[in-house]
N, CA and C atoms as an extended XYZ file, in Angstrom:
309
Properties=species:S:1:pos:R:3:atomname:S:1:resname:S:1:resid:I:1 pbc="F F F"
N        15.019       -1.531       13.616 N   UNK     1
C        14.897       -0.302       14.365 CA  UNK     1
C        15.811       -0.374       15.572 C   UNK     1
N        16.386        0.540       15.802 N   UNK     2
C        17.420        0.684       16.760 CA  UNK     2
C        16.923        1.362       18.136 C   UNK     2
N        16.799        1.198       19.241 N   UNK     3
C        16.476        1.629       20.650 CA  UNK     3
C        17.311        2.911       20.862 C   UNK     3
N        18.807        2.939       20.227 N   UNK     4
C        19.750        3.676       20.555 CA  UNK     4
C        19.884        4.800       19.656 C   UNK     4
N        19.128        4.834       18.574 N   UNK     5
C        19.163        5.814       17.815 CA  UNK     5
C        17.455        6.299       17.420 C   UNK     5
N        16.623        6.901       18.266 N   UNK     6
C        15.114        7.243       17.673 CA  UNK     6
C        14.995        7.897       16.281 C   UNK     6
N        15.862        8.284       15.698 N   UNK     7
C        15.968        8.506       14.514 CA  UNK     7
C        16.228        8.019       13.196 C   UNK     7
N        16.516        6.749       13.736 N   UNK     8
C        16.907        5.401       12.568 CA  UNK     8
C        15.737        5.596       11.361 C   UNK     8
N        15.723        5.943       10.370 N   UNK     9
C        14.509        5.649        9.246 CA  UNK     9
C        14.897        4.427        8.265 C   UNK     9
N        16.049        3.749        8.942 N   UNK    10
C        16.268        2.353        7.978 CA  UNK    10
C        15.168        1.482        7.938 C   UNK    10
N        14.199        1.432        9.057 N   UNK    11
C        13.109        0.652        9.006 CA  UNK    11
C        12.292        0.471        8.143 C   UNK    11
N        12.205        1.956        7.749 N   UNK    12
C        11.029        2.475        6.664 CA  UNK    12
C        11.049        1.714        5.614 C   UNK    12
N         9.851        0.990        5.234 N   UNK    13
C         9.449       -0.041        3.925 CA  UNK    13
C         9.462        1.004        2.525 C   UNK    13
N        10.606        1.061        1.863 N   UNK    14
C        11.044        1.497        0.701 CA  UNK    14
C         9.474        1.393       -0.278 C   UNK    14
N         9.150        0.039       -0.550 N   UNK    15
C         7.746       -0.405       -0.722 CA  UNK    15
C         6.954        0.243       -0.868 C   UNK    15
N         6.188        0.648        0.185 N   UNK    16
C         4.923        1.348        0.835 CA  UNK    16
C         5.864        2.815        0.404 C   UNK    16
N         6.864        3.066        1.065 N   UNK    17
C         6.857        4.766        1.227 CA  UNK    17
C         7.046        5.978       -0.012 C   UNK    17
N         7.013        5.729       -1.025 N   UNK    18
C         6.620        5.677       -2.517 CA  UNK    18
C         4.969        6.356       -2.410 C   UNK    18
N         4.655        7.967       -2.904 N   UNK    19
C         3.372        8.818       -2.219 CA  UNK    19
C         2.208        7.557       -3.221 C   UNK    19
N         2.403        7.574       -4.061 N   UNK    20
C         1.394        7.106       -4.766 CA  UNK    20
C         0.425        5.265       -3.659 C   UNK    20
N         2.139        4.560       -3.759 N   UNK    21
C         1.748        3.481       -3.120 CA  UNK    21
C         1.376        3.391       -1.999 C   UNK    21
N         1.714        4.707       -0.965 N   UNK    22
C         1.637        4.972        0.322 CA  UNK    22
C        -0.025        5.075        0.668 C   UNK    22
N        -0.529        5.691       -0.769 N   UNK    23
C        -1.426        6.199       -0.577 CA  UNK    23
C        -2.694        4.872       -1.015 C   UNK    23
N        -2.252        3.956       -1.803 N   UNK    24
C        -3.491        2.800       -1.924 CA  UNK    24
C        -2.678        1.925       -1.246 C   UNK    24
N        -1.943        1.671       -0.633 N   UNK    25
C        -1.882        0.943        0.940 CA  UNK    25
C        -2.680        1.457        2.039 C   UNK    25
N        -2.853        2.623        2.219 N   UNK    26
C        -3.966        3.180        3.232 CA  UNK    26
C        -5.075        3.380        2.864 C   UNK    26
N        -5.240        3.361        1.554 N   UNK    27
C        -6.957        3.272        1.385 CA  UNK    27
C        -7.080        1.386        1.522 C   UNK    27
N        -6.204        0.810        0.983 N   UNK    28
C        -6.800       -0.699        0.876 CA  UNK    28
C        -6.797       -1.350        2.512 C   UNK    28
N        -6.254       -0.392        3.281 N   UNK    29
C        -5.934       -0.607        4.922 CA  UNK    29
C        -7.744       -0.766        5.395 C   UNK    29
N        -8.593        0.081        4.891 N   UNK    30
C        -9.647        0.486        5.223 CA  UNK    30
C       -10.847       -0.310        4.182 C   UNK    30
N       -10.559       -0.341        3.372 N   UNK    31
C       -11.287       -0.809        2.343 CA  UNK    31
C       -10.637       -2.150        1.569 C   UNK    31
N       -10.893       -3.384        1.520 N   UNK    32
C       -10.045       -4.612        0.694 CA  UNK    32
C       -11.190       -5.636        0.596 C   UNK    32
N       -11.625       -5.993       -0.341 N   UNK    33
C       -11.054       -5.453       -1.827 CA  UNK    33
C       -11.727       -4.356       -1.786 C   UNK    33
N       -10.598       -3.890       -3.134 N   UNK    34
C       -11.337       -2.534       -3.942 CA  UNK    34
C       -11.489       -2.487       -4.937 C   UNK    34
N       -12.470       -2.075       -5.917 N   UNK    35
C       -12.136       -2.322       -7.275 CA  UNK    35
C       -10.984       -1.521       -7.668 C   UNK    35
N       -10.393       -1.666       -8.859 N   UNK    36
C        -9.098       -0.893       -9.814 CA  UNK    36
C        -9.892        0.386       -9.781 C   UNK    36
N       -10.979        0.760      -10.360 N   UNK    37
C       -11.258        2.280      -10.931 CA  UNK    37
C       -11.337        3.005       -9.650 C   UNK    37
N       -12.400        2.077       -8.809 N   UNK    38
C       -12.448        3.155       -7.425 CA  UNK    38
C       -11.057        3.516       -6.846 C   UNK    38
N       -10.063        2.505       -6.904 N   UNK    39
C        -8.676        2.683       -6.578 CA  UNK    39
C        -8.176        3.675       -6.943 C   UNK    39
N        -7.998        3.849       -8.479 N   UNK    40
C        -7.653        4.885       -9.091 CA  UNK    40
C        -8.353        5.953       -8.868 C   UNK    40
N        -9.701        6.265       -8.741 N   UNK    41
C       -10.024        7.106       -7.947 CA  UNK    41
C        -9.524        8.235       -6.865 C   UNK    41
N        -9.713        7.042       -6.275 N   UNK    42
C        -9.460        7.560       -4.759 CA  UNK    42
C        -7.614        8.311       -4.557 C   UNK    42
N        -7.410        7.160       -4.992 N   UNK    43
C        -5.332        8.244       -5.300 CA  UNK    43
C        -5.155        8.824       -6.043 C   UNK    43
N        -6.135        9.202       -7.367 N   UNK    44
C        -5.654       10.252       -8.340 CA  UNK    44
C        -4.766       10.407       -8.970 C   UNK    44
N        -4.659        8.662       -9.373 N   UNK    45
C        -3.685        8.025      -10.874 CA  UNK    45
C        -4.247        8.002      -11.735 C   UNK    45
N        -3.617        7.470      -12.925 N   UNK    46
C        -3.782        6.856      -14.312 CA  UNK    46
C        -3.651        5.349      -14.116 C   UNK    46
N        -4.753        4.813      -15.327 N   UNK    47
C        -4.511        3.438      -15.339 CA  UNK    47
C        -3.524        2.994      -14.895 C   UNK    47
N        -2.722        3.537      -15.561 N   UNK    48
C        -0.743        2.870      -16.690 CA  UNK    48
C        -0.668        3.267      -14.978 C   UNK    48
N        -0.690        4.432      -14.418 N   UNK    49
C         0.275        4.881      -13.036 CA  UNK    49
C         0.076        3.647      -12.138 C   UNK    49
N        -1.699        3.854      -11.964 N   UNK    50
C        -1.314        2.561      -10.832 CA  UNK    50
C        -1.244        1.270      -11.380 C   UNK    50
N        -1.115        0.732      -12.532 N   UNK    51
C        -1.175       -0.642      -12.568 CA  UNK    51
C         0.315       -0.746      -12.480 C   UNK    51
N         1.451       -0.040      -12.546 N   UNK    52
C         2.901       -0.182      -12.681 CA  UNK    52
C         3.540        0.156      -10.795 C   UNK    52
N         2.566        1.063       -9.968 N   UNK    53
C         2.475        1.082       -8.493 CA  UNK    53
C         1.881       -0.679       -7.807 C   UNK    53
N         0.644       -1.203       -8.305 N   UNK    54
C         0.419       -2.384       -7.770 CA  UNK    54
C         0.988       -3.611       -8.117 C   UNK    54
N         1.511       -3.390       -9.354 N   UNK    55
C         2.698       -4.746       -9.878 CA  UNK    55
C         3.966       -4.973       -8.753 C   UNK    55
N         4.028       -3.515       -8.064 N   UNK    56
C         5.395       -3.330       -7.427 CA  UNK    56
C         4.997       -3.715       -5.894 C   UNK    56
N         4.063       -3.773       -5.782 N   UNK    57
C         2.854       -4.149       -4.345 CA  UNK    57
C         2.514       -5.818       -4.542 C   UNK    57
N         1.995       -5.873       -5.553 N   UNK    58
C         2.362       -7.522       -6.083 CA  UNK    58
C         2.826       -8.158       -6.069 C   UNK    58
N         4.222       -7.402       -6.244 N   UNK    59
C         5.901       -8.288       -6.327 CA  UNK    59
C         6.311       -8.762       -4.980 C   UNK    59
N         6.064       -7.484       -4.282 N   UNK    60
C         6.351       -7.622       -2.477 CA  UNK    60
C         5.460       -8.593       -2.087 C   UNK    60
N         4.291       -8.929       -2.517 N   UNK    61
C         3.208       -9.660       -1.357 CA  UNK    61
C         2.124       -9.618       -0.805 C   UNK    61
N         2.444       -7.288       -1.333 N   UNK    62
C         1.421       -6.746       -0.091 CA  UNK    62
C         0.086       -6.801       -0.546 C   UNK    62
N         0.175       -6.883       -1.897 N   UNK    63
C        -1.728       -6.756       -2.569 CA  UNK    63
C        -1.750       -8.441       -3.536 C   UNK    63
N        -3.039       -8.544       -3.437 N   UNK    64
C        -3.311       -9.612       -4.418 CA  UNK    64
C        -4.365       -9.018       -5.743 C   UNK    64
N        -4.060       -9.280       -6.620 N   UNK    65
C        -4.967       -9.041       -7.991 CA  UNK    65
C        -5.998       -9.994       -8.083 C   UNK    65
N        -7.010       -9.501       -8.078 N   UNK    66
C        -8.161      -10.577       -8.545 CA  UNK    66
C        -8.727      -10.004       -9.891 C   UNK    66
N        -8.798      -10.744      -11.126 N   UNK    67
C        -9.168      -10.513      -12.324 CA  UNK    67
C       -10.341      -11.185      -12.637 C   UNK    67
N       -11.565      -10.895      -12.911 N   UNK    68
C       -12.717      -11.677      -13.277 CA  UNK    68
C       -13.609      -10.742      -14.536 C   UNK    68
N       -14.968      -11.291      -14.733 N   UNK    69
C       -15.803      -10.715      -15.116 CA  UNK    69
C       -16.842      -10.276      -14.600 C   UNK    69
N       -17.466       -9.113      -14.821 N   UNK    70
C       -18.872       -8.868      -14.044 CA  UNK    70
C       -19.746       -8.336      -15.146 C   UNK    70
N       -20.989       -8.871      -15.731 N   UNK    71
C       -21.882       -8.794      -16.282 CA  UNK    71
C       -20.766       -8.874      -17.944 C   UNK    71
N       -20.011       -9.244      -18.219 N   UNK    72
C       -19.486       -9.602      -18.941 CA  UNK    72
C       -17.995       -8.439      -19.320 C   UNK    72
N       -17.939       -7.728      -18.623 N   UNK    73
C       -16.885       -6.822      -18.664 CA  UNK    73
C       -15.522       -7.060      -17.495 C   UNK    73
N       -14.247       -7.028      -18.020 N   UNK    74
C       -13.400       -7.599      -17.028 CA  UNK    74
C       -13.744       -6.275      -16.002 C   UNK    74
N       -13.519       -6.695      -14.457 N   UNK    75
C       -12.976       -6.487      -13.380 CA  UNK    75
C       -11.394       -6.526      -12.748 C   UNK    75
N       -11.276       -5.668      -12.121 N   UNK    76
C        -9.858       -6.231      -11.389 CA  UNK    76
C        -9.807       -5.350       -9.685 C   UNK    76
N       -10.185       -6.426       -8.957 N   UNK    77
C       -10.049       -6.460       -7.914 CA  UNK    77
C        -8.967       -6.271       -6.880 C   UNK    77
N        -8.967       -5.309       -5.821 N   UNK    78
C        -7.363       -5.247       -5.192 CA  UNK    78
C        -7.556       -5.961       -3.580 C   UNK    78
N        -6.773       -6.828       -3.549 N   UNK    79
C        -6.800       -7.136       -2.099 CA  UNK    79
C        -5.400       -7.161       -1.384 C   UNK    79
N        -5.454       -6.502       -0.184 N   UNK    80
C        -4.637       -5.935        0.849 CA  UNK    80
C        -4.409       -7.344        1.194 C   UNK    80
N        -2.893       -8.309        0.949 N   UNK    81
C        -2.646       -9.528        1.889 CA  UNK    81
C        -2.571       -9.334        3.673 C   UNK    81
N        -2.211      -10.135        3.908 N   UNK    82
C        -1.495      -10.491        5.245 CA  UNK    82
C        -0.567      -10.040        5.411 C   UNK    82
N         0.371      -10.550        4.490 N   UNK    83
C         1.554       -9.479        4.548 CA  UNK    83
C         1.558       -7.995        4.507 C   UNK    83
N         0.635       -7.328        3.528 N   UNK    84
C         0.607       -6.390        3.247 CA  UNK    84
C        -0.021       -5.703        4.334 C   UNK    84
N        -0.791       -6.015        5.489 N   UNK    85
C        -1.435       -5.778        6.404 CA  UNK    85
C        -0.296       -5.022        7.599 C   UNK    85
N         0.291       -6.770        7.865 N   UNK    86
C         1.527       -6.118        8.377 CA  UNK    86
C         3.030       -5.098        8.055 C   UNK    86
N         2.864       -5.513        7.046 N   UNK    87
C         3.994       -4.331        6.376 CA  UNK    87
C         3.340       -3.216        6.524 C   UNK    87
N         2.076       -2.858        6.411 N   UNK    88
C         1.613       -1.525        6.615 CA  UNK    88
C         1.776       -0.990        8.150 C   UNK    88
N         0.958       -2.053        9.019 N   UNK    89
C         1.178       -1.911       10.502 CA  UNK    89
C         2.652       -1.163       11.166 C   UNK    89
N         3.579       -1.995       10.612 N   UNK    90
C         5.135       -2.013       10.454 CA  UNK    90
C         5.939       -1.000       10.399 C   UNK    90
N         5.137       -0.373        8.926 N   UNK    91
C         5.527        1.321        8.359 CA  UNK    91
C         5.205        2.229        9.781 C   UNK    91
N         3.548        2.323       10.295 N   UNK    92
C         2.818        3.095       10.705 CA  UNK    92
C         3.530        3.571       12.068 C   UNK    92
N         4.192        2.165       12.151 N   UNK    93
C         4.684        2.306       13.587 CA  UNK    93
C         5.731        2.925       13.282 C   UNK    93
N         6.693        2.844       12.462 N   UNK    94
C         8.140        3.178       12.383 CA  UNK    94
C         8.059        5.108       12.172 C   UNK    94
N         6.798        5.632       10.836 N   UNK    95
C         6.896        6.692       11.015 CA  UNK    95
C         6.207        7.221       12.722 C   UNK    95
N         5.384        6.078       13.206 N   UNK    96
C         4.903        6.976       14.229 CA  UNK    96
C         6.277        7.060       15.338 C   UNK    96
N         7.352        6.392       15.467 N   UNK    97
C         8.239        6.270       16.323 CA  UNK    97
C         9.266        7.810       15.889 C   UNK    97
N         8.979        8.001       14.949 N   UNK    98
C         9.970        9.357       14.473 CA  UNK    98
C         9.347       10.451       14.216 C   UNK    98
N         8.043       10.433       13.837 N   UNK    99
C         7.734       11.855       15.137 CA  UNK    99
C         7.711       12.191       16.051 C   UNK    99
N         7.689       10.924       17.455 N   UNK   100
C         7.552       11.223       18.584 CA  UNK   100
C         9.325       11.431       18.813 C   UNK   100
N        10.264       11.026       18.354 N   UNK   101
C        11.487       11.860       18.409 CA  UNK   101
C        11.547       13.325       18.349 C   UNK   101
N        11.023       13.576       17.779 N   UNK   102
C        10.857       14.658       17.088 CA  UNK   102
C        10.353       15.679       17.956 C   UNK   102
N         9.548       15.105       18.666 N   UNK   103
C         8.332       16.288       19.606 CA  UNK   103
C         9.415       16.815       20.528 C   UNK   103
């Protein structure tokens, strides 16, 4: 981020800023873990949509997969890393720095 230009959006995490992923990065901001269905839920994907959105969240760092069983049926668990914590923090700030250009 540049001091000299308030308009810089190079900052912006390519990652995260993707509506779908944008959008279970801020629910998992609030909620971690989550299960997969409530996930899907809550952003108003398809299986196939978000499991090909959290592979790409995976890849980066920002979520961890937890796969188990519960009463004998798989589970799959989403957890918001450390990283992913801060990469979110990161984003929040960068769009919040370019609206206040803006005002």
């Amino acid at each position: 981020m540049s001091d000299e230009n308030p308009f810089d959006h190079s900052g912006i995490d390519d990652i995260i800023h993707g509506r779908l992923r944008l959008g279970i990065m801020a629910y998992l901001s609030s909620v971690s873990p989550a299960i997969f269905g409530e996930l899907r839920d809550k952003v108003g994907a398809s299986d196939g949509n978000l499991s090909t959105h959290l592979r790409k969240l995976d890849e980066a760092g920002y979520v961890r997969l937890e796969k188990r069983f519960v009463d004998r049926r798989p589970q799959t668990r989403v957890h918001l890393t450390k990283a992913g914590r801060t990469a979110w923090l990161r984003y929040l700030d960068r769009i919040q720095a370019l609206l206040k250009a803006a005002e």
